[in-house]
C-alpha positions in Angstrom: 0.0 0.0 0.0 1.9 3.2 -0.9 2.2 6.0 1.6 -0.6 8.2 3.0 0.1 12.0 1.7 -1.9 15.0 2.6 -1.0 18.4 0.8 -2.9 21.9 1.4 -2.2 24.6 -1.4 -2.6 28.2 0.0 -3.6 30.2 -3.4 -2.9 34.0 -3.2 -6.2 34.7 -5.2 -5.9 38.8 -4.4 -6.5 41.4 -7.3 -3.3 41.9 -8.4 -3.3 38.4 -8.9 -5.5 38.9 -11.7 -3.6 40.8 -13.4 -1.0 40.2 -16.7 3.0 40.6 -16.5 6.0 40.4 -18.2 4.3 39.9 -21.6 1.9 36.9 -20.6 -1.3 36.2 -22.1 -2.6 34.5 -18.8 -2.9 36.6 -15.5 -0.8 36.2 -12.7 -3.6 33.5 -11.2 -4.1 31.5 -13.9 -0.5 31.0 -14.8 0.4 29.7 -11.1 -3.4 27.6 -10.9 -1.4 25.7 -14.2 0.9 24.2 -11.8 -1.9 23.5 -8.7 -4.3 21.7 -11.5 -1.4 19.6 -12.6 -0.5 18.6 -9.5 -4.5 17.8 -8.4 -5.3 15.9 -11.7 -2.3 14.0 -11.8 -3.2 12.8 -8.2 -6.6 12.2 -9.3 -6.0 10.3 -12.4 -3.8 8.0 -10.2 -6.9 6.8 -8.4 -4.9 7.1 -5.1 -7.2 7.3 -2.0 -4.7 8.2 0.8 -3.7 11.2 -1.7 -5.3 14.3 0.0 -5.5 18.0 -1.5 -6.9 21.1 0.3 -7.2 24.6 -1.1 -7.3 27.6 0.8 -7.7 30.7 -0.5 -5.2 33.7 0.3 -7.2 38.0 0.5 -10.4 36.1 -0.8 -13.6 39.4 -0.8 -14.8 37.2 2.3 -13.5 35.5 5.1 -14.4 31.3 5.8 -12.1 29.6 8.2 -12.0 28.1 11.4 -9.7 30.3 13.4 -12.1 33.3 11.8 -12.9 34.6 15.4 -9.4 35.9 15.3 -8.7 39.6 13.2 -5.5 38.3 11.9 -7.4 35.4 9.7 -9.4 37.6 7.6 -10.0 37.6 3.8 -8.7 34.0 4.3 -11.1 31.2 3.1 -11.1 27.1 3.0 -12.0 26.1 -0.6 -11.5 22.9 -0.1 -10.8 20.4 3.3 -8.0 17.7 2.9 -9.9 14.7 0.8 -9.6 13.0 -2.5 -9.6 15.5 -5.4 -12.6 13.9 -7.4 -14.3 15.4 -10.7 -17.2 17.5 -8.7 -14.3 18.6 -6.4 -12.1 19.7 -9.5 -15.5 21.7 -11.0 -16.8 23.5 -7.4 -12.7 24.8 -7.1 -12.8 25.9 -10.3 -15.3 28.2 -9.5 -13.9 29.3 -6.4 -10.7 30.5 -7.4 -11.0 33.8 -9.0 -9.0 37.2 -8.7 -11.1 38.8 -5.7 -11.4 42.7 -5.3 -9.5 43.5 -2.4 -5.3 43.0 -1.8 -5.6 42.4 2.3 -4.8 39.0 3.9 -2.0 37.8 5.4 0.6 35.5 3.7 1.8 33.8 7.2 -1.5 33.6 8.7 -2.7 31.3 5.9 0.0 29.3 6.8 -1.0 28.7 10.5 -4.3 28.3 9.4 -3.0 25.8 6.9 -1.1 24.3 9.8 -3.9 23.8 11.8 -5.8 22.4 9.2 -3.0 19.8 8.6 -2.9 18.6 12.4 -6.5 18.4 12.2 -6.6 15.8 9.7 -3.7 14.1 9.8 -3.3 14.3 13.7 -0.5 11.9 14.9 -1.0 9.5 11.7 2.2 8.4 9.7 1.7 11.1 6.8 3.3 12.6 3.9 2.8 16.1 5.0 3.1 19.3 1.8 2.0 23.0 2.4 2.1 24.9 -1.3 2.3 28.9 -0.6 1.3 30.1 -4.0 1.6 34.2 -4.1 3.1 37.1 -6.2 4.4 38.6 -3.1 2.5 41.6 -3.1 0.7 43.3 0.2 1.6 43.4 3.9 2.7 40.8 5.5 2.6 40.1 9.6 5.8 39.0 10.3 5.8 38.9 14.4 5.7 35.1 15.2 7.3 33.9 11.6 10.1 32.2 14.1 7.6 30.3 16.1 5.6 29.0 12.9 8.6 27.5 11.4 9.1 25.6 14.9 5.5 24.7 14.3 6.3 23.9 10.7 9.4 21.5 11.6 7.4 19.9 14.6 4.5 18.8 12.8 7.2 17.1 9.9 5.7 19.2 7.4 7.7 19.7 3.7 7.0 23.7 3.2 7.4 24.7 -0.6 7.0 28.4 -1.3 6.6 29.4 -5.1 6.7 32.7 -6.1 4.8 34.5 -9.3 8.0 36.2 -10.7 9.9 36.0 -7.9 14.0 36.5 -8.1 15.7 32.6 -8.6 19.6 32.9 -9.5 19.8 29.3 -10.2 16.9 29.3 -12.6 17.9 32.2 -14.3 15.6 34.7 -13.7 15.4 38.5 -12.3 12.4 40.8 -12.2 13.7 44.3 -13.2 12.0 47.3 -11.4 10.9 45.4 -8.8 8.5 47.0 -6.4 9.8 47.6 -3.1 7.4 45.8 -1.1 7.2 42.9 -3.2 11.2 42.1 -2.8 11.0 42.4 0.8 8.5 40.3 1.1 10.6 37.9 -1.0 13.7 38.1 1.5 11.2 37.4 4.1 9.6 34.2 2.6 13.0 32.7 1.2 14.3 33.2 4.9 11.4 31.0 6.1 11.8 28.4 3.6 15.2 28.4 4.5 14.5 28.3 8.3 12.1 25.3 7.3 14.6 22.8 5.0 11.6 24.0 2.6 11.7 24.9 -1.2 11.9 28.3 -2.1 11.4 28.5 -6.0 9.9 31.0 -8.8 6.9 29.7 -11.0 8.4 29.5 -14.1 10.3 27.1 -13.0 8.5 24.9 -11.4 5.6 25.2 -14.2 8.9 24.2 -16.7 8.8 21.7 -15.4 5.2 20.4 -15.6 5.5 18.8 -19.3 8.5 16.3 -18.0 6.6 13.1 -17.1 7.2 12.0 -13.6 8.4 8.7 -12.6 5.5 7.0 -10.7 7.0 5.4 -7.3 5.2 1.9 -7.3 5.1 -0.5 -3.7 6.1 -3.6 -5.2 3.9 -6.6 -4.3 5.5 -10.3 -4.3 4.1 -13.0 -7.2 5.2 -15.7 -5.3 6.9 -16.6 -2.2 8.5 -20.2 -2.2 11.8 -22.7 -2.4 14.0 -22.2 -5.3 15.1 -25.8 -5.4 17.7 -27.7 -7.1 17.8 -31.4 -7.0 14.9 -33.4 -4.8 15.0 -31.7 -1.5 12.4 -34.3 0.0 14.6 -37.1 -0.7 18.8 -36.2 -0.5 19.9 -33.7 1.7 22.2 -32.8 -0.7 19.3 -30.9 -3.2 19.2 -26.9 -2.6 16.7 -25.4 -1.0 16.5 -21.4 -0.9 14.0 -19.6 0.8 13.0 -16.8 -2.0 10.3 -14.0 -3.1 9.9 -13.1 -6.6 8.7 -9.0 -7.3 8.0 -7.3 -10.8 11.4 -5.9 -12.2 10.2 -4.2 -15.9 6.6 -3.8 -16.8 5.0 -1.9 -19.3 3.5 1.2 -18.9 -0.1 1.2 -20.5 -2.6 4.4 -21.0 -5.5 5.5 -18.5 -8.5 3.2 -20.0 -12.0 4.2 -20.7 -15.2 2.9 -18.0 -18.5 2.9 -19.3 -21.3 4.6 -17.4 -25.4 5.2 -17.6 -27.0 7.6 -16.2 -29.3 6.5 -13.2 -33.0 5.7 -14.8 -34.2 7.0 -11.5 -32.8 10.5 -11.3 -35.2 12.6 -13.0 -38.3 13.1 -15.0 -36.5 13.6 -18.4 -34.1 10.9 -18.1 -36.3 7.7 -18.6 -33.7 6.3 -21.5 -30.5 5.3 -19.8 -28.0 7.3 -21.8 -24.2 6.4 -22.4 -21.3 8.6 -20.5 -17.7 8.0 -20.4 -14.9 8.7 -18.4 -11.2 8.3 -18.0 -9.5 6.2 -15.2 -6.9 3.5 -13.9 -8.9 0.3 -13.0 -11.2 0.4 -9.6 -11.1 4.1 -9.9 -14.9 4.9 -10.9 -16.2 3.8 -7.3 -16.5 7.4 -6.6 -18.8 8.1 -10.3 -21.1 5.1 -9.3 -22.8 7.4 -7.0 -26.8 8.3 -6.9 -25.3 12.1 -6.3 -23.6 12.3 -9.6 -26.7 10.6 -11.2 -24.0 7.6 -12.6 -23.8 3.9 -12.4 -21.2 1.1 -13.8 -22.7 -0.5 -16.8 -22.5 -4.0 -16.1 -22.8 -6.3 -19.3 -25.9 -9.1 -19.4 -25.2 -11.7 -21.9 -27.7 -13.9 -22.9 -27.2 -17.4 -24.5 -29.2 -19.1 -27.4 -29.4 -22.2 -29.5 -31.3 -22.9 -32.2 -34.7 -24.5 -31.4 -37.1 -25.1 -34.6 -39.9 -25.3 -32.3 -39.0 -21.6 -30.2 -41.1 -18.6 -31.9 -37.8 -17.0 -33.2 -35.8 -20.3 -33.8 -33.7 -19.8 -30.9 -34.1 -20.5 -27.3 -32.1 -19.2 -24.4 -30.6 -21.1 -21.9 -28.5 -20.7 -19.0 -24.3 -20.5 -18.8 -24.3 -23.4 -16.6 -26.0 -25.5 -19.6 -23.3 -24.6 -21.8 -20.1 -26.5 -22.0 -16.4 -24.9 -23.6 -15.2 -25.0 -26.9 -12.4 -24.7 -28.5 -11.3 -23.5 -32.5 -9.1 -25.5 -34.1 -8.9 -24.1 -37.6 -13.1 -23.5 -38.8 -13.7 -26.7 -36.5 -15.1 -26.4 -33.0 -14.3 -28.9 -30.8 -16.1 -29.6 -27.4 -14.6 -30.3 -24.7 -16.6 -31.4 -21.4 -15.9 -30.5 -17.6 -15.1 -34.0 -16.8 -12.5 -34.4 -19.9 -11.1 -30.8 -18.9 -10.7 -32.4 -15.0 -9.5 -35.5 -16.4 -6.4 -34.3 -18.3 -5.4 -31.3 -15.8 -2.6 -32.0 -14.0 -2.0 -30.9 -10.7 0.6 -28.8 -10.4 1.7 -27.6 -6.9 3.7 -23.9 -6.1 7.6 -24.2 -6.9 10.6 -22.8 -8.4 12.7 -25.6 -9.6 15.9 -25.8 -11.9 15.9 -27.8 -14.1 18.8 -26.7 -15.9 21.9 -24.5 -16.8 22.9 -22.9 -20.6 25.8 -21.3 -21.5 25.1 -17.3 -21.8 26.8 -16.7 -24.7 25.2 -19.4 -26.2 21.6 -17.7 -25.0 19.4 -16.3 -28.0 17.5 -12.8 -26.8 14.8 -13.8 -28.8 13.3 -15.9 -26.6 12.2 -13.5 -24.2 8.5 -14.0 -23.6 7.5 -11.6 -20.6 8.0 -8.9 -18.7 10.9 -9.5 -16.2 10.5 -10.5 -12.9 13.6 -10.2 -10.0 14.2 -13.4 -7.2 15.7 -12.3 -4.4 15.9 -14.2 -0.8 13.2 -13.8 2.1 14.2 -10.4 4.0 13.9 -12.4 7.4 16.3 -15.6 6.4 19.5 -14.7 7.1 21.0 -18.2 5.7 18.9 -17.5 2.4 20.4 -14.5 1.8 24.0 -15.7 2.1 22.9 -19.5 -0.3 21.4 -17.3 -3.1 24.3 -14.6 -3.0 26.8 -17.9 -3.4 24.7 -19.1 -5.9 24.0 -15.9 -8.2 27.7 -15.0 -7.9 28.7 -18.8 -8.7 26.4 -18.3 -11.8 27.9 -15.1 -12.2 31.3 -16.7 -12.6 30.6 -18.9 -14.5 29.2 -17.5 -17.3 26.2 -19.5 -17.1 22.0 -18.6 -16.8 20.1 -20.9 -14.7 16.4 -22.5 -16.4 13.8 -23.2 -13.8 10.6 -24.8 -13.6 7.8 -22.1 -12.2 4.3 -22.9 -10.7 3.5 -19.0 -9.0 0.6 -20.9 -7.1 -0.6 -24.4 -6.6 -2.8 -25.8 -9.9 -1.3 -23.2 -12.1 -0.2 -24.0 -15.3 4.0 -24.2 -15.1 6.2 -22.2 -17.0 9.7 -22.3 -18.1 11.8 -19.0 -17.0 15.5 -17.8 -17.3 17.5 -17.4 -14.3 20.0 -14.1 -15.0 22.6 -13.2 -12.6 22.6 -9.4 -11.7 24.9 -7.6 -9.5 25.1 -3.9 -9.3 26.9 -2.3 -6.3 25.8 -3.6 -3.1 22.3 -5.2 -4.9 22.4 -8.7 -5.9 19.4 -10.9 -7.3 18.5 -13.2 -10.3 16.4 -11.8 -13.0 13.9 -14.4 -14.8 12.2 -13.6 -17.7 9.6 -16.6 -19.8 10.4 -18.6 -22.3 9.5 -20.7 -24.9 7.9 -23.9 -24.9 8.4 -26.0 -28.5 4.9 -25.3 -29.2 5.3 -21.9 -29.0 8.5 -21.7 -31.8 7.8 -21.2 -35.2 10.1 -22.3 -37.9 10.2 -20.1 -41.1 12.3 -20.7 -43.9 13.7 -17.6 -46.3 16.3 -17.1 -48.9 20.0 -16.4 -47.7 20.9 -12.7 -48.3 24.6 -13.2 -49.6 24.1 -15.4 -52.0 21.2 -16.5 -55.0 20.6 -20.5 -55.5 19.5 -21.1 -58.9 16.9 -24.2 -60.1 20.1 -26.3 -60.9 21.5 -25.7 -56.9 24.3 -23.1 -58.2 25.7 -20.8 -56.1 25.8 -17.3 -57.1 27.7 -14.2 -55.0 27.4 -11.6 -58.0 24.1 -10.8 -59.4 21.7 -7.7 -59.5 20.0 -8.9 -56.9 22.8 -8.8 -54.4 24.5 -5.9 -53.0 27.8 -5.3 -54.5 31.2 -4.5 -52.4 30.7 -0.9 -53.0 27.1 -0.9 -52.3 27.5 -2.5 -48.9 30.4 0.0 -48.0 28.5 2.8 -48.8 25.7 1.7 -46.6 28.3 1.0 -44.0 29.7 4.6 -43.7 25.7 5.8 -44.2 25.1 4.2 -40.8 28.1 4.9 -39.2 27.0 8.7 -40.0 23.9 8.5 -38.4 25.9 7.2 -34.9 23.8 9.0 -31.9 26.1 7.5 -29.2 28.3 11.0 -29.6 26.1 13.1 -31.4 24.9 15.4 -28.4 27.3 17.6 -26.0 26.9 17.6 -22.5 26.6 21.3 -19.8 30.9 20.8 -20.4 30.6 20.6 -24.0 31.8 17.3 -24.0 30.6 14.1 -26.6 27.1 12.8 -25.1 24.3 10.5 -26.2 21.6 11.7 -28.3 18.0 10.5 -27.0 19.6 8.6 -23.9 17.4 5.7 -22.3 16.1 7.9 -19.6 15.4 10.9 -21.7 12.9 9.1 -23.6 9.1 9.0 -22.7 6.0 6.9 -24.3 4.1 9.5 -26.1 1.0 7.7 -25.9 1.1 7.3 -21.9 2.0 10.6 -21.3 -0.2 12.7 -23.9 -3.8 11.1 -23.3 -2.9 11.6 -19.4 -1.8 15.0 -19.7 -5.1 15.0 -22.7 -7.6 14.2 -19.9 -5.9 16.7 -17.3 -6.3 19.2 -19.5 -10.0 18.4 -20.2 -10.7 17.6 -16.8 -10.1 21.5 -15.5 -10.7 23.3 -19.5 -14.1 21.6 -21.0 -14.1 24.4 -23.8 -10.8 25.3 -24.6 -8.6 23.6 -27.5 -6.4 21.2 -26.6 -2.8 22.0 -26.8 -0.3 20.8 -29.1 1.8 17.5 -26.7 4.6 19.2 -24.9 7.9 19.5 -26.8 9.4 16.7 -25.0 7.5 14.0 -26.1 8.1 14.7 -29.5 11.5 15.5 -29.1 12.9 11.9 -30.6 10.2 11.4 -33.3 12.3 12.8 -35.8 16.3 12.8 -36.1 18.3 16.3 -35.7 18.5 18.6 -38.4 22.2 18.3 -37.6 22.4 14.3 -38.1 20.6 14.8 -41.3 23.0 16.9 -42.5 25.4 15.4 -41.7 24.3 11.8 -43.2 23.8 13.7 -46.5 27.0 13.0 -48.5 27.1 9.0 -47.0 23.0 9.0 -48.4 24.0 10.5 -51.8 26.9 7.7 -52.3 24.2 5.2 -51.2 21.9 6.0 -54.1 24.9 6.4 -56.3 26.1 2.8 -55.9 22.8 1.2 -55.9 21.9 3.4 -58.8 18.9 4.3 -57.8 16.2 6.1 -60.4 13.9 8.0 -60.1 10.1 6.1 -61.6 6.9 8.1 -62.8 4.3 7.8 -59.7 1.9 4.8 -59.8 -1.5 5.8 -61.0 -3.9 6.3 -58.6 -7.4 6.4 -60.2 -9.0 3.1 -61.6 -11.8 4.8 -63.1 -12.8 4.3 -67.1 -12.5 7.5 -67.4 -8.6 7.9 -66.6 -5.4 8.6 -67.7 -2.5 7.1 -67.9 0.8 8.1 -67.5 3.3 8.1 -70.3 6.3 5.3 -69.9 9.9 6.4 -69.3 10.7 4.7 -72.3 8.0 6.5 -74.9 6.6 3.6 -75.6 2.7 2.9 -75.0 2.1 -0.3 -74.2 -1.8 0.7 -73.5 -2.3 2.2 -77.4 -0.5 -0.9 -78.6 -2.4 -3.4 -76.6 -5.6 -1.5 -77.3 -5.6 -1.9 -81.0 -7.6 -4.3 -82.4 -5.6 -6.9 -83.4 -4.3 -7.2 -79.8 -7.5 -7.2 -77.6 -7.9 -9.9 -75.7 -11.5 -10.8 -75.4 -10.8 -14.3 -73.5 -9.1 -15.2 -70.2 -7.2 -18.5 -69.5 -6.9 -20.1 -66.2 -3.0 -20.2 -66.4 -2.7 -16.8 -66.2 -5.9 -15.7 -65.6 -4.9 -12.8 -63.2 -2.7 -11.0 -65.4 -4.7 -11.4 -68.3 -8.0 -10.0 -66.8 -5.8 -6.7 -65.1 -5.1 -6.8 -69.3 -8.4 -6.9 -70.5 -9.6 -3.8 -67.8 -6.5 -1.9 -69.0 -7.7 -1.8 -72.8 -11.5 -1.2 -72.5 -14.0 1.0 -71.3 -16.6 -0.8 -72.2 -18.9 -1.6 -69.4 -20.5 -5.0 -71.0 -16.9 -6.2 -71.6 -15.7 -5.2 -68.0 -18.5 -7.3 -66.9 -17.7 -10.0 -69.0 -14.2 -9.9 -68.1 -15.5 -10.3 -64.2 -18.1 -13.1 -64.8 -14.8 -15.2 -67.1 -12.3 -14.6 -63.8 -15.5 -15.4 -61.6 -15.8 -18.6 -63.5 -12.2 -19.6 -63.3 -12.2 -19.2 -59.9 -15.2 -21.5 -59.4 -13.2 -24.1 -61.3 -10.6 -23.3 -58.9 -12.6 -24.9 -56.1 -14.5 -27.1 -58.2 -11.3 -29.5 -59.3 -10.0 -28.9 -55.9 -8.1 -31.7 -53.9 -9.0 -31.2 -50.8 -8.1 -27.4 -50.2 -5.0 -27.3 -52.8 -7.4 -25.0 -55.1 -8.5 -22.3 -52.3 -5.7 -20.4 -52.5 -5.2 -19.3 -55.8 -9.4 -19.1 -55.6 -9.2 -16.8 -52.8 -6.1 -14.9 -54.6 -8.6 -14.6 -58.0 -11.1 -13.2 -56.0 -9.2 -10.8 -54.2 -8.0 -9.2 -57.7 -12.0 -9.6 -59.0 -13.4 -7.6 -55.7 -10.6 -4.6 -55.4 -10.9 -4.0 -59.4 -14.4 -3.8 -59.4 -14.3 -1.3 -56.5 -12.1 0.7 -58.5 -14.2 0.8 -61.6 -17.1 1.9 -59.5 -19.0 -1.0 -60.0 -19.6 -3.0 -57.0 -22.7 -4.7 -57.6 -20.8 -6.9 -60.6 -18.7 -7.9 -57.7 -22.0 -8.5 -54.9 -23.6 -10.4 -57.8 -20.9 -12.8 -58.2 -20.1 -13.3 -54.0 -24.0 -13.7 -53.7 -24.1 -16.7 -56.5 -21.0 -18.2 -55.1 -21.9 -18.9 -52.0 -25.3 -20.3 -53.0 -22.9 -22.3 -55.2 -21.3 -23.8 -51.9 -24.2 -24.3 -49.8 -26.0 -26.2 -52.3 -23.1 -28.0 -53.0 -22.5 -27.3 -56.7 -18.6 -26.8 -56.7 -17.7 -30.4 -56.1 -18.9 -31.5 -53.0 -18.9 -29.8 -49.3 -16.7 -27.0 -50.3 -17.9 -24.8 -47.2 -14.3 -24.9 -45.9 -13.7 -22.5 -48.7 -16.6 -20.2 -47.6 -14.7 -19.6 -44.2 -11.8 -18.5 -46.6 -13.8 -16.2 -47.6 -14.6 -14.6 -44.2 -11.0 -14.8 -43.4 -9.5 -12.9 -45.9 -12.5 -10.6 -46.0 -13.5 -10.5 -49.1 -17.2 -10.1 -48.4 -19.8 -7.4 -49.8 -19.0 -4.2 -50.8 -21.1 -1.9 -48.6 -21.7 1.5 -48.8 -18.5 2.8 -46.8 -16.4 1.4 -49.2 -18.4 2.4 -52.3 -20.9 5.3 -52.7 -22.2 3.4 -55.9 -23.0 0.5 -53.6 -26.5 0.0 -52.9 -25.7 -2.4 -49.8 -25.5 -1.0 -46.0 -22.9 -2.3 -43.7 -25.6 -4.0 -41.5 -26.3 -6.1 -44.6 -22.7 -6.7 -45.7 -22.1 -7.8 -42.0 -25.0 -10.1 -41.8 -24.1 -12.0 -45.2 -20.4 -12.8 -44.3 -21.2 -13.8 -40.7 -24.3 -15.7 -41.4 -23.9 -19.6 -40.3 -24.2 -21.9 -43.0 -26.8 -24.3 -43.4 
């Protein structure tokens, strides 16, 4: 369970708070209320219930506070009590915190009263305790018992961070010229009691700099399993190895916030009846707080129903319960069915271990086989004489050379799995690192052409050929890569050779730009949403510099591969199109199209080629037609003289061509004509035999209908294309 944090932000929300300086479009308010939401809706989109804000606001027009009876506390209000920040939290402060009227209101006050509030909630509890002073510096300030509230401050265990709108920071960078005179002593006087505190004393811009860099997330790891790593049979020689060890996630990856559906409570009101979809954005088990009658939401919960057909049912289908059905399983287009005894029969009963079963040389080790995340094994914190057997062992590996392969079972009637042992040892840390691997079933063998070297038909051996990169070629590419080295590109604050895009400078863009997305949204629902923060997009492209640089290697490149430049490929299909004139003059189209070289029939050797042909030389629309209904044809013969499935594929490879042509030519219902009659073909059995394998080749490859989202000359709606590919054949 990670640790219980409280923090209370103490926003100066005075008049001249609201307004703009040193050339900024926001006012002063709203530029430091950037920071304070980013800090509240990162919290929130965490889901973390032991993380509690409070806001209290600083020369507010009135006064709302519990030491109010006292005149120093005036134009000092409590926005908001330490609790989880939720949505209807974020929306009420929003409307709170606006530039008031009046400048009055002391700076130091708020922060007894801030103090108070802290020990109020927290009281003796083990806390994280954070107090934010958010001002501009501007207005009198009651200095008398500043010594005794930094006592109070340091008592209490409380982190104090003072940021400061435009407020002096030599380290940062940043002076304010013409300062007012009141303003910079009340600077001196709040750095002193940051200082006096071990606080932070900083200016806003650059803490809010600072907002776009993602922050690491400090996770409590929990153990996956808790056990003997064993080596040999510990229940039968006393000479087997028996460590006492826990196993915690080492690497895992980091996924986006995820959608939860909600409906609107049927109950809530008069006008909404008709449960109506809402959304929102959260880590899993964080939308407890949304399914609440006060916020008019509830979970939607899915309510599957089950049929079967029943001929005697009004609607051919009868429901019946889960607990009727038994599992099955696809293997290929068959379903096979497998019973609950036959499942308990074959399971085998596997109980909780960690047992080697093995040793492999590491340089011998292929990387490829990593299967998982990775996983660290260390030895129980409270066994001594663990720690000191798996040290000897991890450094024996170490030595050695060698990875360990063990035998896992995280709990008892799990399936096993095979994992990797690594030795690691990094300063005063040892442990082994195991990552999954590969079963034989899982390996898949493929087969493809060497690179170096061309094998003709007769099994000779060729090293030269068009096909294969000279010597010259290959160098080129060599110094090309070299060029583009990032290991040195970049200089570090000495000026010295650096990595470019280092491992820890690099962010996911996807994690970080739909959380800061929905930050953004959750405090501005109007506004645009900005542009993802320069650091995310930092590494999408190489540096100008690199490309530069790479330039004369790139140029050689396309010099020894002699590379050309072609005319662009024609996009349009239509009849009506035009084709673009060959690099060598010559038309092939004009010759082709004369006619003593139409071609009117198509053969089923080369029926794919000759068809693209016959659509290249005509405009006709009876022969385009014809040309479709001849490959159609061919295509049926395909399947018709088919052993077994040896035909399908260069059926489904015909049909294919036939569909995306069609499409082109803006005639889709030549190609819904002919799917419709083939498949009354199969079902009725007139392409050979039972040929409704080939049917699910169609739904594989997709080559169903073509609706009215594909083609606006299509007079078939998606509904309808859906339906006729995933209909069940008779």
């Amino acid at each position: 369970m990670a640790d219980k944090e409280a923090s209370i932000f103490i926003v100066d929300v005075s008049r001249s708070m609201g307004k703009k300086h040193n050339g900024r479009e926001k006012t002063d308010l709203d530029w430091a209320m950037t920071y304070v939401w980013d800090k509240i809706t990162t919290a929130m989109a965490g889901g973390r219930k032991t993380l509690h804000f409070g806001v209290v606001g600083l020369r507010t027009d009135g006064t709302d506070n519990p030491l109010s009876d006292d005149e120093g506390y005036a134009n000092i209000s409590v926005f908001q009590s330490p609790k989880q920040c939720l949505m209807p939290d974020i929306r009420a402060l929003h409307e709170k915190i606006k530039p008031s009227n009046v400048n009055q209101g002391d700076p130091i006050s708020a922060l007894v009263l801030a103090t108070y509030m802290m020990g109020e909630h927290t009281r003796k509890l083990k806390y994280i305790r954070r107090i934010y002073l958010i001002t501009n510096g501007c207005g009198p300030m009651d200095t008398d018992e500043i010594a005794e509230i930094a006592g109070k401050i340091n008592e209490d265990n409380i982190e104090l961070l003072i940021l400061g709108v435009d407020f002096d920071d030599p380290e940062f960078g940043f002076k304010e010229e013409n300062k007012d005179k009141v303003k910079a002593e009340n600077e001196a006087i709040l750095r002193s009691l940051a200082e006096n505190c071990n606080g932070v004393f900083a200016t806003m811009a650059d803490v809010i700099s600072n907002i776009n860099i993602p922050a690491t997330r400090d996770v409590r790891p929990v153990p996956s399993f808790k056990g003997d790593l064993t080596l040999g049979d510990v229940e039968n020689y006393e000479s087997a190895m028996s460590i006492d060890v826990e196993r915690y996630p080492r690497v895992r990856v980091a996924r986006p916030l995820i959608a939860s559906e909600f409906v609107r409570r049927s109950n809530v009101g008069p006008t909404e009846d008709s449960a109506q979809s809402s959304h929102t954005l959260g880590r899993d088990g964080d939308d407890a707080h949304l399914a609440n009658p006060s916020h008019g939401l509830v979970s939607a919960k899915n309510n599957p129903t089950y049929t079967v057909e029943d001929s005697q049912a009004p609607s051919g289908k009868r429901e019946v319960e889960r607990s009727e059905l038994d599992k099955g399983y696809e293997y290929g287009s068959t379903v096979c069915h497998v019973s609950e005894y036959e499942m308990n029969l074959f399971k085998f009963e596997n109980r909780k271990g960690l047992e080697i079963v093995g040793f492999v040389d590491r340089n011998k080790y292929k990387r490829f086989f990593h299967m998982s995340e990775t996983n660290m094994i260390v030895a129980s914190r409270i066994n001594e004489k663990a720690k000191l057997a798996l040290s000897s062992f991890i450094h024996a590996l170490h030595e050695l050379e060698t990875y360990a392969v063990a035998r896992l079972v995280v709990k008892d009637g799990n399936n096993p799995v095979i994992v990797l042992l690594a030795p690691e040892i990094e300063d005063e840390n040892e442990c082994l690192v195991d990552v999954e691997l590969p079963f034989a079933e899982d390996l898949r063998d493929y087969k493809f052409p060497p690179l170096d070297r061309i094998i003709t038909i007769s099994g000779k051996k060729l090293v030269e050929h068009r096909y294969l990169p000279s010597d010259d070629l290959m160098n080129a590419m060599s110094d090309y890569v070299d060029s583009m080295d990032i290991s040195t590109f970049a200089k570090d604050e000495e000026g010295n050779p650096c990595e470019y895009a280092a491992l820890d400078d690099i962010y996911s863009p996807i994690v970080h730009r739909v959380q800061k997305t929905l930050q953004f949204r959750a405090v501005n629902t109007t506004e645009e949403i900005p542009p993802p923060a320069s650091i995310l997009t930092k590494y999408s492209q190489p540096p100008e510099g690199l490309i530069q640089q790479a330039q004369p290697y790139l140029q050689k490149v396309l010099a020894a591969a002699n590379v050309k430049k072609v005319s662009p490929k024609q996009k349009g299909r239509k009849r009506a199109r035009s084709v673009d004139k060959p690099l060598s003059g010559l038309d092939v189209g004009a010759l082709l199209a004369q006619p003593s070289n139409k071609r009117t029939k198509i053969s089923a050797e080369n029926a794919i080629p000759e068809f693209k042909q016959l659509l290249a030389t005509t405009e006709d629309i009876t022969t385009i037609k014809d040309a479709a209904q001849q490959l159609a044809g061919i295509a049926a013969d395909y399947i018709r003289h088919s052993l077994g499935d040896s035909g399908y594929g260069r059926a489904i490879e015909a049909l294919r061509v036939l569909r995306e042509e069609m499409t082109e030519l803006e005639e889709p219902g030549v190609w819904n004509g002919i799917l419709i009659d083939l498949k009354e073909k199969i079902v009725k059995g007139k392409l050979g035999g039972d040929r409704k394998e080939m049917w699910w080749r169609i739904r594989a490859n997709r080559l169903g209908l073509v609706d009215k989202r594909v083609s606006e000359f299509s007079g078939v709606s998606e509904e309808e294309a859906k339906a006729f590919l995933t209909a069940r054949l008779p």
